[in-house]
C-alpha positions in Angstrom: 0.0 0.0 0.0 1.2 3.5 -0.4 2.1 6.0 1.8 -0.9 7.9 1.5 -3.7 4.8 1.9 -1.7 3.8 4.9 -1.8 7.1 6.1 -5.7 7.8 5.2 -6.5 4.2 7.5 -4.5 5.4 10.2 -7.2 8.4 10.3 -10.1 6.2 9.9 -9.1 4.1 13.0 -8.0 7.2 15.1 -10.0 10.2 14.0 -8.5 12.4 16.9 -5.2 11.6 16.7 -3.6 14.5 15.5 -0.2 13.0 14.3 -2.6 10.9 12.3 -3.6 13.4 10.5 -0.4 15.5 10.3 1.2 12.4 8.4 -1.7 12.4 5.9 -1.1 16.1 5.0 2.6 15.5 4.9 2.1 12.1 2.5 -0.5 14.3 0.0 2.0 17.2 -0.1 4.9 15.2 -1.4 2.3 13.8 -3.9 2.2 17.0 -5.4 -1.6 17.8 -3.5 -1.3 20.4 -1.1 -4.4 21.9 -1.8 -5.8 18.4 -0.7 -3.7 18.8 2.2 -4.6 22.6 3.3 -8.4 21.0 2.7 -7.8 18.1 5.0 -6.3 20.6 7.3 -10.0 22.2 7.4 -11.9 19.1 7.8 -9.4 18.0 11.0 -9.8 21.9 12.3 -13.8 21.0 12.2 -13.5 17.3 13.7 -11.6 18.9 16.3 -14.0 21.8 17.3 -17.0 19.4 16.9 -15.3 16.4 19.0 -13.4 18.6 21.8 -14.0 21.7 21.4 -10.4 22.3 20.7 -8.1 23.6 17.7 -5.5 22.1 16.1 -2.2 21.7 17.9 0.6 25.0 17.3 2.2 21.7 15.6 0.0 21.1 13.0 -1.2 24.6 12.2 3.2 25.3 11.5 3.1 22.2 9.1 -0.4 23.8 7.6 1.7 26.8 7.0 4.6 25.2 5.4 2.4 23.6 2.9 0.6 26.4 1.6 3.7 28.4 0.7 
């Protein structure tokens, strides 16, 4: 399996794991689809809000940043 399919069932099984998620974004921007990654970005920012009531992690919103430059 690829990097990113691994990466996507990691997600599935652990939706709030953040570092989950982070590796996902990571995986999709070296595959050339950051704008799939700044958009997963907003779907985990939403999971997060809805689940916990928190944000994403200073951690994940630097990576975020990295990818849309």
């Amino acid at each position: 399996a690829d990097v990113r399919a691994v990466c996507e069932q990691l997600v599935q099984r652990e939706p709030l794991r953040e570092g989950a998620h982070r590796l996902l974004m990571q995986a999709l921007s070296d595959l050339g689809e950051s704008a799939r990654a700044i958009a997963h970005f907003q779907t985990l920012s939403a999971l997060l809000q809805r689940e916990v009531g928190s944000r994403p992690s200073a951690e994940t919103r630097a990576l975020v940043e990295r990818l849309g430059r």
